[in-house]
N, CA, C and O atoms as a Tripos MOL2 file, in Angstrom:
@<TRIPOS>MOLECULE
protein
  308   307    77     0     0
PROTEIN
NO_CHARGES

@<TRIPOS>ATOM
      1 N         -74.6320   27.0840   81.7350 N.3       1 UNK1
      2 CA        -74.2860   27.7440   80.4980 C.3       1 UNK1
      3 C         -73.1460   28.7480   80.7030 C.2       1 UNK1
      4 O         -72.4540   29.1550   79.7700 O.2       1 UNK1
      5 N         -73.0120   29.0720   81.8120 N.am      2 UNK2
      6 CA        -72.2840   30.2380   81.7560 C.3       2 UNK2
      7 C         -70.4320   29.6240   83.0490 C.2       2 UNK2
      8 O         -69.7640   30.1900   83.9140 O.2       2 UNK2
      9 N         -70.4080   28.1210   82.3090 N.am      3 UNK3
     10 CA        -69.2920   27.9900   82.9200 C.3       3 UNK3
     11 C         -68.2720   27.3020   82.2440 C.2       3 UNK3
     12 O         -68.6710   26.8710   81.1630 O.2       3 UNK3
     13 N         -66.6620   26.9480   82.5850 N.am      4 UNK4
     14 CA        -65.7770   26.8730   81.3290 C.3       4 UNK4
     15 C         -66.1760   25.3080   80.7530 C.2       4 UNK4
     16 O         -66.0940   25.1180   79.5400 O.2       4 UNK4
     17 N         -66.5740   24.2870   81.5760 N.am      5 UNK5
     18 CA        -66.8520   22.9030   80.9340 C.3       5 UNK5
     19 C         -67.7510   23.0440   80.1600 C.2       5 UNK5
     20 O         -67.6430   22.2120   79.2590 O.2       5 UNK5
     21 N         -69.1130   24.0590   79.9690 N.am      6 UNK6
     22 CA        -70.0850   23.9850   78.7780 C.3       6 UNK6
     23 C         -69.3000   24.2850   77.3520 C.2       6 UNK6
     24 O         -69.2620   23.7340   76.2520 O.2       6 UNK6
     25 N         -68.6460   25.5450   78.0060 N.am      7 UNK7
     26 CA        -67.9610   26.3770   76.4500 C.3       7 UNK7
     27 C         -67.4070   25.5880   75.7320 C.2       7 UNK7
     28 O         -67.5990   25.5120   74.5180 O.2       7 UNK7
     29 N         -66.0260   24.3270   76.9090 N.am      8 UNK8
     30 CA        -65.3100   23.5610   76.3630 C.3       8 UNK8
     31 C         -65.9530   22.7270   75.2760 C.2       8 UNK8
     32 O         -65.4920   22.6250   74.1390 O.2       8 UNK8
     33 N         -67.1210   22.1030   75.7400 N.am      9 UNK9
     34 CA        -67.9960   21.1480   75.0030 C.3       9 UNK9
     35 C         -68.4290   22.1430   73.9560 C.2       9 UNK9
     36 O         -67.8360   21.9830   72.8900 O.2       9 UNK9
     37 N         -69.2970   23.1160   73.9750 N.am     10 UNK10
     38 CA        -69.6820   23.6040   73.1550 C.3      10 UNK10
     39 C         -68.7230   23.8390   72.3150 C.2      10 UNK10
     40 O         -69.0560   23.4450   71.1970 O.2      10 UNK10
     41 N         -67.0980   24.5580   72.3450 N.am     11 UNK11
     42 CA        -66.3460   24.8640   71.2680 C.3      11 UNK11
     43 C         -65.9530   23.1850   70.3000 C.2      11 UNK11
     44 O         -65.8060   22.9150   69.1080 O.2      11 UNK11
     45 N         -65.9130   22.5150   71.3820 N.am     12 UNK12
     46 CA        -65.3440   20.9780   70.3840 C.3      12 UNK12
     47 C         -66.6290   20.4780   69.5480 C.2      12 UNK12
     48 O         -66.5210   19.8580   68.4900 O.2      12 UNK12
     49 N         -67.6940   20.7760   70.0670 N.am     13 UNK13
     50 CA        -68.6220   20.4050   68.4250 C.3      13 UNK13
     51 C         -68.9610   21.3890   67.9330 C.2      13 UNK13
     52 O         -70.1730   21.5090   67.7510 O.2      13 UNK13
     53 N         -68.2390   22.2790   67.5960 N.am     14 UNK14
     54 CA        -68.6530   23.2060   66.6530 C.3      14 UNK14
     55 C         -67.2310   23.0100   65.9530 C.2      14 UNK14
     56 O         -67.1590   23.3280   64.7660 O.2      14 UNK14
     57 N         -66.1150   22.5210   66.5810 N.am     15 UNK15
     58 CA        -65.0460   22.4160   65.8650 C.3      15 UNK15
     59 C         -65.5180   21.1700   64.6210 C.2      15 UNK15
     60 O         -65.3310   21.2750   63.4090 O.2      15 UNK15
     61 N         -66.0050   20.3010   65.1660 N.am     16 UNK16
     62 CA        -66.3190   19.3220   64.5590 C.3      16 UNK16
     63 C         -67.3730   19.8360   63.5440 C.2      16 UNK16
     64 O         -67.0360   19.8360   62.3600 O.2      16 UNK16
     65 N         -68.7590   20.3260   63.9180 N.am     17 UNK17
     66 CA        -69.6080   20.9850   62.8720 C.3      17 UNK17
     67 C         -68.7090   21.5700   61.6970 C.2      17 UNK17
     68 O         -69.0970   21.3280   60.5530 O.2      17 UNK17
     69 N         -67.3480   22.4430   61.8920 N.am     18 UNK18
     70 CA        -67.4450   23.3380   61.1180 C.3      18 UNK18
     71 C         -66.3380   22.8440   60.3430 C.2      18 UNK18
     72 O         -65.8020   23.5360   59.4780 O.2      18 UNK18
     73 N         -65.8860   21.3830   60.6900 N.am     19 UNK19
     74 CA        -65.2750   20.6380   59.8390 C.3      19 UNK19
     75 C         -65.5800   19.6490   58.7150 C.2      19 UNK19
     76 O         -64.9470   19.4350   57.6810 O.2      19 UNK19
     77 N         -67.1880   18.8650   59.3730 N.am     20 UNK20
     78 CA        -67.9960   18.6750   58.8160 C.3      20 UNK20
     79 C         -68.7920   19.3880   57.7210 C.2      20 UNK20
     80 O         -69.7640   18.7770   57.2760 O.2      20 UNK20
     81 N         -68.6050   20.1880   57.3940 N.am     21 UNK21
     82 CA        -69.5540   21.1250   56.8020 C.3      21 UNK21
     83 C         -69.0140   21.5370   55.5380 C.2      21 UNK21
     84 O         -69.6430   21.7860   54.5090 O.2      21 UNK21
     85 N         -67.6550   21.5830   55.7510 N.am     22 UNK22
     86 CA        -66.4840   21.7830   54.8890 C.3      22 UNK22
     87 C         -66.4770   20.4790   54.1540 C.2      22 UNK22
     88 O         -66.8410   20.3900   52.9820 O.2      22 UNK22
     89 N         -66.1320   19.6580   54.7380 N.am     23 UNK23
     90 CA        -65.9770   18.1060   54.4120 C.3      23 UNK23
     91 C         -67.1980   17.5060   53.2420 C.2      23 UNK23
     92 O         -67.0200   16.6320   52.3930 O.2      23 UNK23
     93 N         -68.3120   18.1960   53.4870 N.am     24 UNK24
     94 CA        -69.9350   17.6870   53.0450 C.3      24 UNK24
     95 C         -69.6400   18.7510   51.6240 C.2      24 UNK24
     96 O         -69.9110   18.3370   50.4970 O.2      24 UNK24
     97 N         -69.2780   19.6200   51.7640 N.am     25 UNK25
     98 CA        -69.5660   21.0290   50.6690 C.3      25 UNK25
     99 C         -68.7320   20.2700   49.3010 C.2      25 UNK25
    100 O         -69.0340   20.3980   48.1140 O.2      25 UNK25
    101 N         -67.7330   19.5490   49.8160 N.am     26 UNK26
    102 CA        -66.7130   19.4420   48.9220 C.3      26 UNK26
    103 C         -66.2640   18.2760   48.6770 C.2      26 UNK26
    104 O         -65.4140   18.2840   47.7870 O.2      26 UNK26
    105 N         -66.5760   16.9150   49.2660 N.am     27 UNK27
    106 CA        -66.5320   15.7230   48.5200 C.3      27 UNK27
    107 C         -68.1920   14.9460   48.7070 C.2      27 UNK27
    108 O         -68.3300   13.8600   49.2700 O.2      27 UNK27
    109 N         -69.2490   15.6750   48.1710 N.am     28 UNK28
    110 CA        -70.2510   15.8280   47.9690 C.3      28 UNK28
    111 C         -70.2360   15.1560   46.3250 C.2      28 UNK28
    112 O         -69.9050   15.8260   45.3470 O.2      28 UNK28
    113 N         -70.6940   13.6070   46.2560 N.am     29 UNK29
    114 CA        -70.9690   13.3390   44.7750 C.3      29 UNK29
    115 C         -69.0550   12.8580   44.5070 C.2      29 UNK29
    116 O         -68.3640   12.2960   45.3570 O.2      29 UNK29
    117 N         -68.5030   13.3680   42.8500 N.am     30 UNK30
    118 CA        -67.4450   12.7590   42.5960 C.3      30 UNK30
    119 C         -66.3590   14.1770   42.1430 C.2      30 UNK30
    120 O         -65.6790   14.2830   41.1230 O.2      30 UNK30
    121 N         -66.4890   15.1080   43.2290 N.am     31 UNK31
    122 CA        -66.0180   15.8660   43.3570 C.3      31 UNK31
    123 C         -64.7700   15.7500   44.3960 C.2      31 UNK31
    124 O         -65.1070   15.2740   45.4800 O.2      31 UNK31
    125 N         -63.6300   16.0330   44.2950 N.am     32 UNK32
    126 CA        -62.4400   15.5910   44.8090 C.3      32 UNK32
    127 C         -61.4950   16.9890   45.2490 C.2      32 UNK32
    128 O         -60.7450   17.5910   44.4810 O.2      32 UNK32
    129 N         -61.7250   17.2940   46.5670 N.am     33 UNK33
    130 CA        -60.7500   18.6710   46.8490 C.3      33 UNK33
    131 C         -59.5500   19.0400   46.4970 C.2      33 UNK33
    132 O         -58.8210   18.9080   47.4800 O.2      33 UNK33
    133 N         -58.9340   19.4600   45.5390 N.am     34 UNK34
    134 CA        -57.7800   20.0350   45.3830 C.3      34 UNK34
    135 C         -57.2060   20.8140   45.7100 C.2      34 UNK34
    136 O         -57.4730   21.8460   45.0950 O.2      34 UNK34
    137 N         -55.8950   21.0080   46.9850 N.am     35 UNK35
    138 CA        -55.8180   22.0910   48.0760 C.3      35 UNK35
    139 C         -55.4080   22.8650   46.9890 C.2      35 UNK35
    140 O         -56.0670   23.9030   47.0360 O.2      35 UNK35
    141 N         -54.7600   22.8780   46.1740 N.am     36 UNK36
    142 CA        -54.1620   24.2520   45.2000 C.3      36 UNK36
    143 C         -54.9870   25.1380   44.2790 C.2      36 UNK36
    144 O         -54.6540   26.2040   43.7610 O.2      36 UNK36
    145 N         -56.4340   24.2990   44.1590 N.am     37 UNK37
    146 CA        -57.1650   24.9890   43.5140 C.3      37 UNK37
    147 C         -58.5360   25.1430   43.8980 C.2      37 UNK37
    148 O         -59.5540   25.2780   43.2190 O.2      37 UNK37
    149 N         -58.3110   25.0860   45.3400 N.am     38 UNK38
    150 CA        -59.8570   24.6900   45.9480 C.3      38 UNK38
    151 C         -60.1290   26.6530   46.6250 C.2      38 UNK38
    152 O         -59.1910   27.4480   46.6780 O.2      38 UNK38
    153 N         -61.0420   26.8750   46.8870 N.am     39 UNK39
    154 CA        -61.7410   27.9040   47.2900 C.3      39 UNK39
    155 C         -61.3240   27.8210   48.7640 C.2      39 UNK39
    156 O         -61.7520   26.9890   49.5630 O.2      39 UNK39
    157 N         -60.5890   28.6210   48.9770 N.am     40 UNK40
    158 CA        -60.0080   28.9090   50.8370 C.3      40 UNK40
    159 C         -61.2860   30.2250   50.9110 C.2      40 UNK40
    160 O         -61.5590   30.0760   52.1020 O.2      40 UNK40
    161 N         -61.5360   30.5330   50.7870 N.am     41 UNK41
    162 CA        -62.3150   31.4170   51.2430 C.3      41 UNK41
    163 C         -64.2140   31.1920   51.5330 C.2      41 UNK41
    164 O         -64.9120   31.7270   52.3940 O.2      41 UNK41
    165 N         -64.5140   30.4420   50.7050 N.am     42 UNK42
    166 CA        -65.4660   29.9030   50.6060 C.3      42 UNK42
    167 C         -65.5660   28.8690   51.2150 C.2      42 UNK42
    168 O         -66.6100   28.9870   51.8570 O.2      42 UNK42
    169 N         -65.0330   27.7060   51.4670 N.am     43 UNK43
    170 CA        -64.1570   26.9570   52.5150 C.3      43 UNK43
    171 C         -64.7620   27.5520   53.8040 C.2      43 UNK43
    172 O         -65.7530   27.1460   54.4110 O.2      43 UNK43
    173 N         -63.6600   28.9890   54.2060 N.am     44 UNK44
    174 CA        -64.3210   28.9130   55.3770 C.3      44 UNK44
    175 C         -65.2870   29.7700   55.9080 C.2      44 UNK44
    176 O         -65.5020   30.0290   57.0920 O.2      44 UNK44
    177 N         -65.8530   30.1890   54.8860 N.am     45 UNK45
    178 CA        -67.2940   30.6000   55.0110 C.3      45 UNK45
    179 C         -68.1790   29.9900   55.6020 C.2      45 UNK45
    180 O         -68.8980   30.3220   56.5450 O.2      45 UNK45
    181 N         -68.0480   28.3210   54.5320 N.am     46 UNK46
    182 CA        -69.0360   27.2870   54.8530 C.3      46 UNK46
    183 C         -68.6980   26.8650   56.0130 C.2      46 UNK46
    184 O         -69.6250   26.4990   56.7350 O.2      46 UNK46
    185 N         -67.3470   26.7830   56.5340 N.am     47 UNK47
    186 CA        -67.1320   26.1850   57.9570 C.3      47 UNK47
    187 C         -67.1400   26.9810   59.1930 C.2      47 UNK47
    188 O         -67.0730   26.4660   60.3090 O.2      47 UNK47
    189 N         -67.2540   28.7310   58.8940 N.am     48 UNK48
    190 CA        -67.4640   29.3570   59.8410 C.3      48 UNK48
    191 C         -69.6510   29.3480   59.8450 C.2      48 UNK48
    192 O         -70.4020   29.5950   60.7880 O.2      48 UNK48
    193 N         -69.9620   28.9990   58.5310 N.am     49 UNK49
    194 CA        -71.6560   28.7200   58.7570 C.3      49 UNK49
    195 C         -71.6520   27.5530   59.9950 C.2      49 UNK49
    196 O         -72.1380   27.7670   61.1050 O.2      49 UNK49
    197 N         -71.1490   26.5550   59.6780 N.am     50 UNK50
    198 CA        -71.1150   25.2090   60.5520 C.3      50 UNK50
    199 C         -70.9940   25.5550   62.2050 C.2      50 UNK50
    200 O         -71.7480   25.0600   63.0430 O.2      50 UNK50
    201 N         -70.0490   26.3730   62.4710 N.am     51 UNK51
    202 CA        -69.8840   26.5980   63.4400 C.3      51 UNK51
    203 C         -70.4480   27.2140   64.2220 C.2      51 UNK51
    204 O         -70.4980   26.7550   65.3640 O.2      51 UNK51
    205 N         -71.1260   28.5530   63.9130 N.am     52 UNK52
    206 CA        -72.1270   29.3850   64.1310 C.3      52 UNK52
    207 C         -73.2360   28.6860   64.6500 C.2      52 UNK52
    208 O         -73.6250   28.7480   65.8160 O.2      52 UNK52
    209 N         -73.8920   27.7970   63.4370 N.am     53 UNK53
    210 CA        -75.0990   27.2230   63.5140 C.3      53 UNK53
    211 C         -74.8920   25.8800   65.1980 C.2      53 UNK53
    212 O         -75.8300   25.4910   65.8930 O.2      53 UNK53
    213 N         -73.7580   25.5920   65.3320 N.am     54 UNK54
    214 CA        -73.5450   24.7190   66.4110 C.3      54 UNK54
    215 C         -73.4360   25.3050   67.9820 C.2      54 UNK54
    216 O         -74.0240   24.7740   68.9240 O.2      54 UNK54
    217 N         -72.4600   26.6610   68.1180 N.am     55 UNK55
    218 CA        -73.1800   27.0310   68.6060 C.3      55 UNK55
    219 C         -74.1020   27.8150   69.4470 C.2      55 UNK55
    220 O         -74.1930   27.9660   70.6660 O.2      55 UNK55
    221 N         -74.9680   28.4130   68.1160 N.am     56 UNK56
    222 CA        -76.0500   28.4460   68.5930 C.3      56 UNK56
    223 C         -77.6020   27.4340   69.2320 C.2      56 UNK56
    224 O         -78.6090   27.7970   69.8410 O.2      56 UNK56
    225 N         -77.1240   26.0370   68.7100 N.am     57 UNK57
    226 CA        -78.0490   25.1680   68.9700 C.3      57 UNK57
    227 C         -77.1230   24.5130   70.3270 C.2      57 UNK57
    228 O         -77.4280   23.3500   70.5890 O.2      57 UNK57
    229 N         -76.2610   25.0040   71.0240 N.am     58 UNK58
    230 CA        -75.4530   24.3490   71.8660 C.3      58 UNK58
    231 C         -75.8840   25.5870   73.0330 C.2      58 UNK58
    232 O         -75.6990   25.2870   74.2120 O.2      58 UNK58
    233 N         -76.5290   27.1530   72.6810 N.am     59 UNK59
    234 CA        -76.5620   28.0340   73.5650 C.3      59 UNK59
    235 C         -78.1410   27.6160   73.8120 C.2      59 UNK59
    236 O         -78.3160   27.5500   75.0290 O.2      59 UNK59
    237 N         -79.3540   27.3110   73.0850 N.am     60 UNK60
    238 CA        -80.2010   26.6560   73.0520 C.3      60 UNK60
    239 C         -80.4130   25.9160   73.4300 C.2      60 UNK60
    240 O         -81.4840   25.8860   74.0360 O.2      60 UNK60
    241 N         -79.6410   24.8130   73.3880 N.am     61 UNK61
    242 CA        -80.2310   23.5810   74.5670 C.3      61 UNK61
    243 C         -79.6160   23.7720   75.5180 C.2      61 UNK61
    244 O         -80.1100   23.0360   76.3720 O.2      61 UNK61
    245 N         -78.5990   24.4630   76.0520 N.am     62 UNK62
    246 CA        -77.8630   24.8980   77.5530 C.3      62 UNK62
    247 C         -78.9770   25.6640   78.2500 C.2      62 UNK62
    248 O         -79.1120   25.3890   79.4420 O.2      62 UNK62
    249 N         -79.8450   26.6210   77.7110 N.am     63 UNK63
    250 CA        -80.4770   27.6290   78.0710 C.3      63 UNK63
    251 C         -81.1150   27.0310   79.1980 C.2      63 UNK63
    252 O         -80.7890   27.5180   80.2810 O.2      63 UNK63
    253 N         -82.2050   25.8010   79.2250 N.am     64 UNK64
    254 CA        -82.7490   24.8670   79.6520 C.3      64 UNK64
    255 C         -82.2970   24.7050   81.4710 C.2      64 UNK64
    256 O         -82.6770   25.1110   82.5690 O.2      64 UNK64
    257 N         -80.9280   23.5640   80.6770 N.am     65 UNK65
    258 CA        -80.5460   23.1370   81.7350 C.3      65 UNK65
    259 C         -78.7210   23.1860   82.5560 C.2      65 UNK65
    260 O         -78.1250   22.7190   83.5280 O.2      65 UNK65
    261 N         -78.4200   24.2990   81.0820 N.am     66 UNK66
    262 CA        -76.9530   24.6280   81.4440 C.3      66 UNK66
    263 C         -75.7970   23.3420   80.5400 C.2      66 UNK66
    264 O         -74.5720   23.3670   80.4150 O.2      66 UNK66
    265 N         -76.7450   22.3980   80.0810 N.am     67 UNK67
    266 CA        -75.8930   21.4880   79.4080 C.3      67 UNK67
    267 C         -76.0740   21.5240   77.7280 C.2      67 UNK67
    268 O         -77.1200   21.3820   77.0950 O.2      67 UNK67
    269 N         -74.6620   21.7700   77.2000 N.am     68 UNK68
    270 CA        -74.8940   21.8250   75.5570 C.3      68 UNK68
    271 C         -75.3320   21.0960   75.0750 C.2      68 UNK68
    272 O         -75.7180   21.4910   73.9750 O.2      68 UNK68
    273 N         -75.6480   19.6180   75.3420 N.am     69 UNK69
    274 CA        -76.2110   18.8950   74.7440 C.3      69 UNK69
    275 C         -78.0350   18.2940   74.9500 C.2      69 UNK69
    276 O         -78.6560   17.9650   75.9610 O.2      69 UNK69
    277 N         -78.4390   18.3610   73.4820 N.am     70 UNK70
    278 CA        -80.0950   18.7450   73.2350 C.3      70 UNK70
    279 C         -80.7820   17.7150   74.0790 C.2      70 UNK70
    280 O         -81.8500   17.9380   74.6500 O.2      70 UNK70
    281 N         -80.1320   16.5780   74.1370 N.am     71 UNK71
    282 CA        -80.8040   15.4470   74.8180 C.3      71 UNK71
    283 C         -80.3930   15.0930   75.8120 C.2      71 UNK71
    284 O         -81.0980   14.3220   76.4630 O.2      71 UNK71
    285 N         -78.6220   15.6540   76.5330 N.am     72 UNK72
    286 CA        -78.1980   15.0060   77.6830 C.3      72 UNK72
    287 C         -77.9820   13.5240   77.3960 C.2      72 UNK72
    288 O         -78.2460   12.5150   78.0490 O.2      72 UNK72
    289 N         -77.4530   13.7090   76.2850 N.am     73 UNK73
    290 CA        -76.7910   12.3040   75.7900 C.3      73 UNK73
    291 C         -75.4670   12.7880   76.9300 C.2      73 UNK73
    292 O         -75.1350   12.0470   77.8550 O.2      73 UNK73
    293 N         -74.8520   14.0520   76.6890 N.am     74 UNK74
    294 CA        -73.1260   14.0360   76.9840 C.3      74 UNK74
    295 C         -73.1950   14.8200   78.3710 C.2      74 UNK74
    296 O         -73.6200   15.9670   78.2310 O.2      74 UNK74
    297 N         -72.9750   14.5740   79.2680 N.am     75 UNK75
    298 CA        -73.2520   15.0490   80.7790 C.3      75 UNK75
    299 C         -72.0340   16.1250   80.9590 C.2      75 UNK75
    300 O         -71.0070   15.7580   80.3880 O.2      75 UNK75
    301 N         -71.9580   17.1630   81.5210 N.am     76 UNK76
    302 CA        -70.9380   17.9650   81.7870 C.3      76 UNK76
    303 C         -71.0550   18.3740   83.1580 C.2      76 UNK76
    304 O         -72.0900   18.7630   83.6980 O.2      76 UNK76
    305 N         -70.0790   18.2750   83.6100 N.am     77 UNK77
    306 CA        -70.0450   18.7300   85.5000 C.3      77 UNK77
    307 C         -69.0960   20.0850   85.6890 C.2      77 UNK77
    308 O         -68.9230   20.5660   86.8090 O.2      77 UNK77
@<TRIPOS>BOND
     1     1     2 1
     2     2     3 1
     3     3     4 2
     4     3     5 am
     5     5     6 1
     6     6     7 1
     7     7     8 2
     8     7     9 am
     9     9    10 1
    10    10    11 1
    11    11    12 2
    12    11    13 am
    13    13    14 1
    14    14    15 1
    15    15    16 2
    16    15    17 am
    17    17    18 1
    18    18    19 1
    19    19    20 2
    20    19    21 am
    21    21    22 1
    22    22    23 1
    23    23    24 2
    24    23    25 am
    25    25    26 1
    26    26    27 1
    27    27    28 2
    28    27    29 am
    29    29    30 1
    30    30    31 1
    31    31    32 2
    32    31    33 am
    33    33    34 1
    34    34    35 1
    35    35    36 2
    36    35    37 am
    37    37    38 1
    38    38    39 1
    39    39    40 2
    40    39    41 am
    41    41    42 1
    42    42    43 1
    43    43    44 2
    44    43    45 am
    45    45    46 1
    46    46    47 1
    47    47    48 2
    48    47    49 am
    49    49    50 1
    50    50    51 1
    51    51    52 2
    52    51    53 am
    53    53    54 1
    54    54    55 1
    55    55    56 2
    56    55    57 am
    57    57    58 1
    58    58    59 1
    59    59    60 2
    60    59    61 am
    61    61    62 1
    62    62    63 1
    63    63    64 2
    64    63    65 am
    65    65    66 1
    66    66    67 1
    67    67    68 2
    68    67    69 am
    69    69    70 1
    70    70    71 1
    71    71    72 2
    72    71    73 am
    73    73    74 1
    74    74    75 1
    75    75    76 2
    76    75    77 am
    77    77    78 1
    78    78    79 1
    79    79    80 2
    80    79    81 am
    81    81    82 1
    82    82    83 1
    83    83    84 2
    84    83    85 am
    85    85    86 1
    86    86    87 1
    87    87    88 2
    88    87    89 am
    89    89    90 1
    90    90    91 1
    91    91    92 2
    92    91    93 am
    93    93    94 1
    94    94    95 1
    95    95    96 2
    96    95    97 am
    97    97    98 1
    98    98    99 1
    99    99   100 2
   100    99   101 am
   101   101   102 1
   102   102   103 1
   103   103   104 2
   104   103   105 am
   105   105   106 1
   106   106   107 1
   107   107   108 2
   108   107   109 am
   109   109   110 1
   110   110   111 1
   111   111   112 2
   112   111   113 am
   113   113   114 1
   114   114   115 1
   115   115   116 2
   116   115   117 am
   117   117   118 1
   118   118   119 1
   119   119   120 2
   120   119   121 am
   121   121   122 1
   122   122   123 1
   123   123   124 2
   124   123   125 am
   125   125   126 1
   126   126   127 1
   127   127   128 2
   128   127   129 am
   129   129   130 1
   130   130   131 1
   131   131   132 2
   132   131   133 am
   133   133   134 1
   134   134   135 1
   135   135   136 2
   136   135   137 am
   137   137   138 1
   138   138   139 1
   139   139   140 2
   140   139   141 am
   141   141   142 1
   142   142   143 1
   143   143   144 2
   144   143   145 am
   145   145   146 1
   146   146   147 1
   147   147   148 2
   148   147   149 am
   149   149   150 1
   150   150   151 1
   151   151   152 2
   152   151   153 am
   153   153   154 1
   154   154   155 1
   155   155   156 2
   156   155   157 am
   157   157   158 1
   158   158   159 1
   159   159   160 2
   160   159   161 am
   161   161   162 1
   162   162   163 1
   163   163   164 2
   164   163   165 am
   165   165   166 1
   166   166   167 1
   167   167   168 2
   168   167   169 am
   169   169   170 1
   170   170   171 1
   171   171   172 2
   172   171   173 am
   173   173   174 1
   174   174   175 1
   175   175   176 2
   176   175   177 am
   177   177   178 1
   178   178   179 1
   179   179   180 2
   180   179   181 am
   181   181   182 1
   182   182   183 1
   183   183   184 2
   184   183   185 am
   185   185   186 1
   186   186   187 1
   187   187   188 2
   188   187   189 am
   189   189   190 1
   190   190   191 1
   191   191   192 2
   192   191   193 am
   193   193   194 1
   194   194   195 1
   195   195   196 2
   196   195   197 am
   197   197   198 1
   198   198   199 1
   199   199   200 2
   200   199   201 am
   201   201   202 1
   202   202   203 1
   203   203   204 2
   204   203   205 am
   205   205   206 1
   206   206   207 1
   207   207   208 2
   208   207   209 am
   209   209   210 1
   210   210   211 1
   211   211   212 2
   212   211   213 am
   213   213   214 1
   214   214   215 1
   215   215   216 2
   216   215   217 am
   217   217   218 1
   218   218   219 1
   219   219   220 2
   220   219   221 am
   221   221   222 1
   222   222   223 1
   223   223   224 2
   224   223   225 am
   225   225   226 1
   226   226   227 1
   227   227   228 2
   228   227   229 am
   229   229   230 1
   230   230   231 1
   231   231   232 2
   232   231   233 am
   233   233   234 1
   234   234   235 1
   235   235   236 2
   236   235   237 am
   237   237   238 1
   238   238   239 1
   239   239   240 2
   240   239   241 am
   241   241   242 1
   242   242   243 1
   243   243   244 2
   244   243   245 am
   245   245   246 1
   246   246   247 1
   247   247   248 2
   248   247   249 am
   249   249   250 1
   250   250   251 1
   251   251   252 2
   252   251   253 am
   253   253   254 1
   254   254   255 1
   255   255   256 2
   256   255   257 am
   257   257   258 1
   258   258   259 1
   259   259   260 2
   260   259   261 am
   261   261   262 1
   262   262   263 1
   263   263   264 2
   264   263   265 am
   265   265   266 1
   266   266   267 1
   267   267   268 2
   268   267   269 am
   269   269   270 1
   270   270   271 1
   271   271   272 2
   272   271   273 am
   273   273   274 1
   274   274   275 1
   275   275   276 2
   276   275   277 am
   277   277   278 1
   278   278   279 1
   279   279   280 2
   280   279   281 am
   281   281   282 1
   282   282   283 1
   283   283   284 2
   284   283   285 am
   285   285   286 1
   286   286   287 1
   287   287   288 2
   288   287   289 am
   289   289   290 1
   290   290   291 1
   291   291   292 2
   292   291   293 am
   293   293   294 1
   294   294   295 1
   295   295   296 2
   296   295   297 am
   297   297   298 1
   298   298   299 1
   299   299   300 2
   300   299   301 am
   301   301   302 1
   302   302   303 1
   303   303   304 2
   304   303   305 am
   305   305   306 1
   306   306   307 1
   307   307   308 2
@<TRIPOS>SUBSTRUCTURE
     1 UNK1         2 RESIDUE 1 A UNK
     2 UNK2         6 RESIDUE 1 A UNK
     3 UNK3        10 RESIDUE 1 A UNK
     4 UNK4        14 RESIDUE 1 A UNK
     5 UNK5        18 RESIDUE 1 A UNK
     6 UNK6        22 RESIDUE 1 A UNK
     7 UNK7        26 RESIDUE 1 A UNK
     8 UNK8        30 RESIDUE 1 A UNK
     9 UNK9        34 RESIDUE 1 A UNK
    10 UNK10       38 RESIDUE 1 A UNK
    11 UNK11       42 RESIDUE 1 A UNK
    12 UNK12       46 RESIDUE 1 A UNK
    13 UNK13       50 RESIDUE 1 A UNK
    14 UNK14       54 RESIDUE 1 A UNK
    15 UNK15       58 RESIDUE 1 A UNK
    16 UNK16       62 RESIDUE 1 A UNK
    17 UNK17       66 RESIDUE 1 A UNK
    18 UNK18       70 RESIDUE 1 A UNK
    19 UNK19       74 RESIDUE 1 A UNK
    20 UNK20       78 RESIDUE 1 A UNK
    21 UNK21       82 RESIDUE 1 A UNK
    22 UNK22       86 RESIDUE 1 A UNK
    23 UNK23       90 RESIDUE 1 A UNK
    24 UNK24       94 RESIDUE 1 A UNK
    25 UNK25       98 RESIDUE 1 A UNK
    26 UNK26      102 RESIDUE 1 A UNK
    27 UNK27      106 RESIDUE 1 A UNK
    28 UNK28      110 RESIDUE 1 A UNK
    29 UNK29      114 RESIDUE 1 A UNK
    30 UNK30      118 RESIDUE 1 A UNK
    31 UNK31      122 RESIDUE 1 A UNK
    32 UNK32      126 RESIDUE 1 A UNK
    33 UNK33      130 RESIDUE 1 A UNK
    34 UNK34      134 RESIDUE 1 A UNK
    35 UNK35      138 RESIDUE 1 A UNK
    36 UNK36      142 RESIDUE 1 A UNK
    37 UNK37      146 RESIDUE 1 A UNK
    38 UNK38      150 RESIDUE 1 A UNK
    39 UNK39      154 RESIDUE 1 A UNK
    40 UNK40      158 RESIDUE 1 A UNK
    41 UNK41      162 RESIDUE 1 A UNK
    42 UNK42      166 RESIDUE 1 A UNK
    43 UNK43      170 RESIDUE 1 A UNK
    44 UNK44      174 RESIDUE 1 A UNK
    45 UNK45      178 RESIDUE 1 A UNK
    46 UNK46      182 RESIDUE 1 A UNK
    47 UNK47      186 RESIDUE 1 A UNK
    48 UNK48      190 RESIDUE 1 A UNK
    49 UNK49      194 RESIDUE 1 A UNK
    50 UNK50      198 RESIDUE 1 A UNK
    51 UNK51      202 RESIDUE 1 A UNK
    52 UNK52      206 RESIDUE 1 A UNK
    53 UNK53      210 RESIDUE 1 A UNK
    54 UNK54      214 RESIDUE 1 A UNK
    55 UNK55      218 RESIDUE 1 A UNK
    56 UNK56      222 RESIDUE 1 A UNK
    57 UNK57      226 RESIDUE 1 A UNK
    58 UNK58      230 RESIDUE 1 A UNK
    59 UNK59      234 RESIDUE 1 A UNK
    60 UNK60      238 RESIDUE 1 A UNK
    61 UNK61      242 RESIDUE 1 A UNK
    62 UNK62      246 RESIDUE 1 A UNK
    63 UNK63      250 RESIDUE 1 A UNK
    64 UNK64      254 RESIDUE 1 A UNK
    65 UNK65      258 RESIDUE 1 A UNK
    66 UNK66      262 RESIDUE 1 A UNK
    67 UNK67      266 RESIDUE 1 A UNK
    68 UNK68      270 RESIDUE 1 A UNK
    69 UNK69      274 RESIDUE 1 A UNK
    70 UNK70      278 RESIDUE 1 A UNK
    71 UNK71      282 RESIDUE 1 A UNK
    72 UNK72      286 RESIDUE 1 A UNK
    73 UNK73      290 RESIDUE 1 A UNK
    74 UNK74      294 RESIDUE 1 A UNK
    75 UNK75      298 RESIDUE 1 A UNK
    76 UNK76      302 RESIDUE 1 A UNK
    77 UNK77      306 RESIDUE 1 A UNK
C-alpha cells in the first residue's frame, strides 16, 4: 500500500470511477449533455464523489494485502 505501483493503479481507477460517474449522472435515460449549458460544477462534484469513493475502496482492499485490487484480479509488483 504504501508504494508508487499501488498509488499508480489506485489513481487510474479512480480516474476512470470519476469519469464514470459523470458519464452515468448525465446521459442517464434521454438526457443529452450540453457542454454550454451543462453544470461544470456539479459535474465535478459528482466526479470528485466517484473518485473519493474509489479510492477509498482501493485503500481498503490494499490494507489486506498491499494490492488495490478487491479480488487480485490485477496483480501489481
Amino acid at each position: 500500500m504504501f508504494t508508487v505501483t499501488f498509488w499508480r493503479a489506485a489513481a487510474e481507477r479512480a480516474v476512470k470511477t470519476g469519469a464514470q460517474s459523470v458519464l452515468t449522472a448525465y446521459f442517464v435515460g434521454d438526457v443529452a449533455l450540453n457542454a454550454f449549458q451543462a453544470d461544470w460544477v456539479n459535474m465535478g462534484g459528482i466526479g470528485l464523489g466517484g473518485v473519493t469513493l474509489s479510492i477509498l475502496t482501493s485503500l481498503a482492499s490494499g490494507y489486506k494485502d498491499g494490492n488495490p485490487s478487491a479480488t487480485n484480479a490485477e496483480v501489481t509488483k
